[in-house]
Every structure is written in structure tokens, then in C-alpha cells.
C-alpha positions in Angstrom: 29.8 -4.4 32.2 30.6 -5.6 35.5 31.4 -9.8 36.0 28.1 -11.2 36.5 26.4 -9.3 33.8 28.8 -10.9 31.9 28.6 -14.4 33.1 24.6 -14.1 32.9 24.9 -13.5 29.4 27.1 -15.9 28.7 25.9 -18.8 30.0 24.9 -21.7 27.7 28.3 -21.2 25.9 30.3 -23.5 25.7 34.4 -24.3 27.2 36.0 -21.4 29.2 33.6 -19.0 27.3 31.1 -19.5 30.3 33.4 -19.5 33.1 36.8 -17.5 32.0 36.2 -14.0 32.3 38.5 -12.2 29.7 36.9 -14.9 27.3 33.4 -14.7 28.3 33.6 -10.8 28.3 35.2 -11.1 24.0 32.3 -13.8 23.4 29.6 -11.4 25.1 30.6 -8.7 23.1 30.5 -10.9 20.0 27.2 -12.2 20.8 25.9 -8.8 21.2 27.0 -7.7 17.3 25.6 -11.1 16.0 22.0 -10.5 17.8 22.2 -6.8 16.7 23.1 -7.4 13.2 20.4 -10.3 12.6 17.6 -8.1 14.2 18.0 -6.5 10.9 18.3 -9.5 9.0 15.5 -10.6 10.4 13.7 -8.0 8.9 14.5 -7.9 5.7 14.6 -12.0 5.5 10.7 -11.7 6.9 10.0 -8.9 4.0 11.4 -11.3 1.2 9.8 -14.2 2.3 6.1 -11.6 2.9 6.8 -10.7 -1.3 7.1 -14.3 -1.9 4.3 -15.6 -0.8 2.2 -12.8 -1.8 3.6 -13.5 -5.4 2.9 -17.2 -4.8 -0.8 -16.6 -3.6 -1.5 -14.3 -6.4 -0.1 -16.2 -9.3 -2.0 -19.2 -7.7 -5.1 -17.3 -8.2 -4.7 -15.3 -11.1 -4.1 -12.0 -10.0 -0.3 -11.5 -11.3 -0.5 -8.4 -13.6 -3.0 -7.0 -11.3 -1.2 -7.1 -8.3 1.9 -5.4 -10.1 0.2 -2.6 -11.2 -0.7 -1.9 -7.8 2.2 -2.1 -7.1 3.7 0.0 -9.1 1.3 2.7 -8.7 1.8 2.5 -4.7 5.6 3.1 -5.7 5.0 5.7 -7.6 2.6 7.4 -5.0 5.2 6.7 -2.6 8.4 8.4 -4.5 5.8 11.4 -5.2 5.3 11.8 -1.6 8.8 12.1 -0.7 9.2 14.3 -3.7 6.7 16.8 -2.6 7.7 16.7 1.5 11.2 17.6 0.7 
């Protein structure tokens, strides 16, 4: 990346990391793992919390054993799927 890329992305950091360019380019490059890593985290933080309340919503109403089964059976479905592409 050329200088000003670099500076661009690193502004709003703090010290010499804004304004130093062998420190700015090390932070950049950083920065860029961090936001790449916690797109995925992101993810799979959002599907946990989905499960959760959908657990919380259906034990709040009653549907618990229900909602397992299904469930389940969608698992199942799924795995047989995949067994029967392959």
C-alpha cells in the first residue's frame, strides 16, 4: 500500500500510529487482521445470540420440546442431504 492509503486508514489512532509511517503501516496491517477476524466473530456471536433468543421465546411460550424436534429432524434432513450429494 502506498503512504496515503496508509495514513487514511489510520487515522483516528492514536500517538505516532497516525502520523509515523513504519508505525502506522504495522498498526494498518494489524487493524486489518482484527476487522477480518471479527467479521467472523461477528457471525457466529449473531448465530448464538439468534439460538438464544429463539430458546428464550419458545420456552416463554411453551413450545420447548416442540421446537427441538424440529430441530432435530431439520438436522437430520440436513446430514442426509450431504450424505446423498456426495
Amino acid at each position: 500500500m502506498n503512504k496515503d492509503k496508509i495514513f487514511k486508514l489510520a487515522k483516528g489512532f492514536r500517538g505516532r500510529a497516525k502520523n509515523c509511517i513504519r508505525i502506522a503501516r504495522e498498526r494498518v496491517e494489524k487493524a486489518l487482521q482484527y476487522s477480518y477476524r471479527d467479521r467472523r466473530n461477528k457471525k457466529r456471536d449473531m448465530r448464538s445470540l439468534w439460538i438464544e433468543r429463539i430458546n428464550a421465546g419458545t420456552r416463554l411460550h411453551g413450545f420447548r420440546n416442540q421446537l427441538d424436534e424440529e430441530f432435530s429432524y431439520f438436522n437430520g434432513l440436513m446430514e442426509f442431504i450431504q450424505y446423498a450429494s456426495t
